[in-house]
C-alpha positions in Angstrom: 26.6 -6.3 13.8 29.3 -7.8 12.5 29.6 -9.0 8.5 29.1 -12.9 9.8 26.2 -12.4 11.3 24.6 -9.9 8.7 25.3 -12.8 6.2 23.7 -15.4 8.8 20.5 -13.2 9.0 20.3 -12.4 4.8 20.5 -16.4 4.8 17.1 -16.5 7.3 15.3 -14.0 5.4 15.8 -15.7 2.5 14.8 -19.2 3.5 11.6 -16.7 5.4 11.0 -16.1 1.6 11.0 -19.0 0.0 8.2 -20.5 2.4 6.7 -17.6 2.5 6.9 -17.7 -1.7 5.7 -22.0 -1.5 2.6 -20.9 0.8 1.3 -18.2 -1.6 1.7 -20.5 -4.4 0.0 -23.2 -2.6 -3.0 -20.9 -1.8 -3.4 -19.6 -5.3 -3.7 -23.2 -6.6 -6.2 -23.9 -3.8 -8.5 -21.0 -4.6 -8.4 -21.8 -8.5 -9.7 -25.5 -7.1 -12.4 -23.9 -5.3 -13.5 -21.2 -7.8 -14.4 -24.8 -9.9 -16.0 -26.2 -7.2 -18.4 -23.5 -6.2 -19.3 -23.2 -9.7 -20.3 -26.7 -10.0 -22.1 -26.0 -6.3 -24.2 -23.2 -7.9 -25.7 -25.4 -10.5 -26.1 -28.3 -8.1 -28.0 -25.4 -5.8 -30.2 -24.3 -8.6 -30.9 -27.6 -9.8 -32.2 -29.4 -6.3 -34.1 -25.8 -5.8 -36.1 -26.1 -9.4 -36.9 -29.9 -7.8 -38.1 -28.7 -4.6 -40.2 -25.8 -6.4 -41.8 -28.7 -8.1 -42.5 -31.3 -5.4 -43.8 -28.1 -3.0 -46.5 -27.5 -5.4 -47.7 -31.1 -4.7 -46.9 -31.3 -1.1 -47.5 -27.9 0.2 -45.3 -25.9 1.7 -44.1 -26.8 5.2 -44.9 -24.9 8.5 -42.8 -22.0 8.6 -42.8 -21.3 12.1 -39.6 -22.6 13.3 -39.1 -25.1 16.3 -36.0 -23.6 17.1 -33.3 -21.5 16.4 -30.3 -22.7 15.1 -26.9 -20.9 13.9 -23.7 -22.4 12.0 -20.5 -20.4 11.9 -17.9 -21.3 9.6 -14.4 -20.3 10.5 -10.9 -20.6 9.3 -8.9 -23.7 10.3 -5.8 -22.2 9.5 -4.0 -19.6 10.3 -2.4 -16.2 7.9 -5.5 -15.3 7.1 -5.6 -11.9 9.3 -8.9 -11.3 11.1 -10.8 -14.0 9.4 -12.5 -15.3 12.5 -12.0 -12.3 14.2 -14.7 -10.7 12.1 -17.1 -13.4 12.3 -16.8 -13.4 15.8 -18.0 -9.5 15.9 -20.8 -10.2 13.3 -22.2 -13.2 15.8 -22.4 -11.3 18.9 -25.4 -8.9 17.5 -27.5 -12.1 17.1 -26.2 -13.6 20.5 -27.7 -10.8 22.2 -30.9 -10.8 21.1 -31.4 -14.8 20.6 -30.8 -16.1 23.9 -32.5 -19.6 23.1 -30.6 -20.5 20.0 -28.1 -23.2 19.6 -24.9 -22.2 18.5 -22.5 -24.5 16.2 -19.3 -23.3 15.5 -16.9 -24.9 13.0 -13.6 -24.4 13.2 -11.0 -24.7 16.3 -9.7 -21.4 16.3 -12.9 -19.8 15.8 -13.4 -22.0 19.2 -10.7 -20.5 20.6 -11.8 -16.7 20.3 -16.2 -17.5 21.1 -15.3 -20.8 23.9 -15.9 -17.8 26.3 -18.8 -16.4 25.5 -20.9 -19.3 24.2 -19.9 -22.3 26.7 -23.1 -24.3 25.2 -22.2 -24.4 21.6 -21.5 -27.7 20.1 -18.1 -27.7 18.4 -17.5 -28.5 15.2 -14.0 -29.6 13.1 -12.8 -26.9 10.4 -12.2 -27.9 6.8 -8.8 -26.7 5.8 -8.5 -27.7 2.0 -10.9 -28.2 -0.5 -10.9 -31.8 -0.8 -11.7 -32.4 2.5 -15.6 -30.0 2.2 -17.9 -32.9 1.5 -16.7 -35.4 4.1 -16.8 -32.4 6.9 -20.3 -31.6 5.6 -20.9 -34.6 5.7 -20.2 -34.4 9.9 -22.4 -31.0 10.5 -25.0 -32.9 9.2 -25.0 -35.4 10.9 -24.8 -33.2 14.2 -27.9 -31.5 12.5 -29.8 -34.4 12.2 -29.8 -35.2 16.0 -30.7 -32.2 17.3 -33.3 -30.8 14.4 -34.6 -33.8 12.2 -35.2 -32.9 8.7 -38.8 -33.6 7.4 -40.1 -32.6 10.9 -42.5 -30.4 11.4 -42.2 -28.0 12.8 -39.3 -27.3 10.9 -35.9 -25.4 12.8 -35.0 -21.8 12.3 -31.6 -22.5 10.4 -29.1 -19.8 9.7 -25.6 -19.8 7.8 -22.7 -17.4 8.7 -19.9 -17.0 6.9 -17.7 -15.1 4.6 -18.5 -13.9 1.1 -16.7 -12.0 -1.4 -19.3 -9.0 0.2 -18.1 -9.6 3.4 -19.8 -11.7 6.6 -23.0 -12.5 5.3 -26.1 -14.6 6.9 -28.4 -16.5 4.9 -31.5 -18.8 6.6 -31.7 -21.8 4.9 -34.0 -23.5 6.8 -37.2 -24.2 7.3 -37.3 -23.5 3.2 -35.7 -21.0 0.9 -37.6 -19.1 -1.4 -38.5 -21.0 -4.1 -39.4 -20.3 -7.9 -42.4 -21.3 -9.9 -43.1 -24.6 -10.8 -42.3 -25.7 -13.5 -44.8 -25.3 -16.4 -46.5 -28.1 -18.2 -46.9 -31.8 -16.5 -45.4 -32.5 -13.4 -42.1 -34.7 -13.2 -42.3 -37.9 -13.2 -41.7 -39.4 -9.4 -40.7 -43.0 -8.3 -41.4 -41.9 -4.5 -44.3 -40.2 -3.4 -44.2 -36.4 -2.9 -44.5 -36.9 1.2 -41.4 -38.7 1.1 -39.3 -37.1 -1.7 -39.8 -34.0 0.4 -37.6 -34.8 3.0 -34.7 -36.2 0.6 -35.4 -33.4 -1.5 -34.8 -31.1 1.8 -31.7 -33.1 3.5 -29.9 -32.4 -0.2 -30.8 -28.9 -0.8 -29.3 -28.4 3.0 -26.4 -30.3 1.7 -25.9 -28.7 -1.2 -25.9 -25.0 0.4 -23.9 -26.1 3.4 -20.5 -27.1 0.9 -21.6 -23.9 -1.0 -21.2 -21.8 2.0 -18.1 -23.1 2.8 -16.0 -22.9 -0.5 -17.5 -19.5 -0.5 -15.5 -19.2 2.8 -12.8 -21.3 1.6 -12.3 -19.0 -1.4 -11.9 -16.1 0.7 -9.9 -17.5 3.0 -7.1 -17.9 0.8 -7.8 -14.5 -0.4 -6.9 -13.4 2.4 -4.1 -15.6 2.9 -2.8 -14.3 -0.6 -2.8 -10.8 0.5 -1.2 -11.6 3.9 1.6 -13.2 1.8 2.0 -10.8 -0.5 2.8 -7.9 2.6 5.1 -10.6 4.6 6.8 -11.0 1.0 6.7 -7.0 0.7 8.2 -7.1 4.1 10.9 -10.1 3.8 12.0 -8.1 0.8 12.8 -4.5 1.9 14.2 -6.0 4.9 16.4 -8.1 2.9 17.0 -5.3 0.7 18.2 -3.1 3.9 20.4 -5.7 5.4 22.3 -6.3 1.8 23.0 -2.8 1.7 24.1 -2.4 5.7 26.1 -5.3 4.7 28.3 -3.4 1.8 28.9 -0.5 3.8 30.4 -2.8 6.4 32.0 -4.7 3.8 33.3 -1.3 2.3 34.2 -0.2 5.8 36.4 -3.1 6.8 38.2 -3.4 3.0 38.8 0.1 3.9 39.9 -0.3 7.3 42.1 -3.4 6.2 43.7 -0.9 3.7 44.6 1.9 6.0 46.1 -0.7 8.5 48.6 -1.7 5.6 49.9 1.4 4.8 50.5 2.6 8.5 52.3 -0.7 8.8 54.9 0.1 5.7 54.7 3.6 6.8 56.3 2.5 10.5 58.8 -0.1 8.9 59.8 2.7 6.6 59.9 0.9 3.5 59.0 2.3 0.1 57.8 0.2 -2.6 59.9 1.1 -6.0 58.6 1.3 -9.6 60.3 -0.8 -12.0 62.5 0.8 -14.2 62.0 0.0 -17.7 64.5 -2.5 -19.3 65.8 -3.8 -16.1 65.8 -7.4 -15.7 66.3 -9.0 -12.3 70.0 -10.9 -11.5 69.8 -14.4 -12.1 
């Protein structure tokens, strides 16, 4: 390879490295977003949980045997994130083979991609691919909940979560009801709605609430695997730059040296003999 074109390559690696460099930086300033947002989801969790605790008591608890099965997988959107879907993918196919009456939602078109052929009934959902956009795509699933299992109906649906933790693909049922703590002690709250219709409010935000904490739990790992996937092509882009730089010296080295020799065969043919200068001699004017 010649020194041009090791110079035209060192030029591509390096430009390889400085997106490489802007999308690492991009994902570490999206995962300190979402570490704030999740913990702002946790208290919003515990908080809507405490008020369904305390409206159950009045209420009673609803039927929990379900009307139906139903299972929503959240994917990656984007891509550099290694086997991201790939894994949730594996983790779903134990419960498609012994569930063969649940309804399957997938979010996310590349998770599409990889489970189109094996669940051809499965409604489709759109990704979320940064942090700002969570609430106005949970805002979508449910609405595609709502038409196929009504909240406040009973019976209520079966409803399971998949999705990525920092423990790994984890499920977690979240319908008909999660389990709840005590009531509260004392009086009970004070109420502008009656308990039979606060439930169902009460239920449509809890579902909210854990659906945008399961996916900037996904989120967040997401770009922690993005960060590690840009971290080994940065590893990479730099030892391959590293060996190109030094195949380019030696080629360098290699044609000063060949340049060199071709000089002195030239005065060597020619015959000519450079001569010192003697000291004290001035040229003639």
């Amino acid at each position: 390879m010649s020194g041009v074109a090791l110079r035209e390559k060192l030029a591509l690696l390096d430009d390889l490295r400085q997106i490489v460099t802007a999308m690492r930086n991009l994902a570490y300033a999206e995962l300190q977003r979402l570490n704030r947002m999740q913990a702002a989801s946790a208290r919003a969790d515990a908080t809507v949980v405490r008020a369904l605790a305390d409206t159950v008591v009045v209420t009673g608890a609803p039927s929990r045997r379900p009307a139906s099965t139903v299972w929503l997988v959240i994917g990656a959107e984007r891509g550099f994130c290694g086997g991201f879907n790939d894994q949730l993918a594996d983790a779903l196919m134990d419960p498609v083979a012994h569930q063969a009456d649940a309804q399957w939602m997938i979010a996310g078109t590349r998770l599409r991609q990889r489970l189109e052929p094996v669940l051809r009934r499965a409604v489709w959902l759109d990704g979320c691919t940064v942090a700002e956009d969570a609430p106005s795509c949970v805002d979508a699933w449910m609405s595609r909940l709502a038409t196929s299992a009504p909240l406040g109906t009973a019976p209520a649906p079966d409803l399971w979560l998949l999705h990525h933790t920092e423990h790994g693909v984890a499920r977690r049922r979240v319908l008909p009801l999660p389990d709840l703590p005590p009531a509260s002690a004392g009086a009970p709250p004070m109420r502008y709605l009656h308990a039979v219709e606060l439930l169902p409010k009460l239920l449509a935000e809890m579902l909210r609430v854990a659906l945008l904490g399961a996916l900037h739990r996904s989120l967040q790992q997401e770009n922690h695997w993005r960060l590690a996937q840009m971290q080994r092509a940065q590893d990479y882009l730099d030892e391959a730059g590293g060996r190109l730089r030094r195949r380019y010296f030696r080629e360098r080295q290699s044609d000063i040296t060949s340049e060199l020799e071709t000089l002195m065969a030239s005065l060597d043919a020619t015959g000519a003999k450079p001569q010192p200068p003697h000291a004290g001699h001035r040229p003639a004017a």
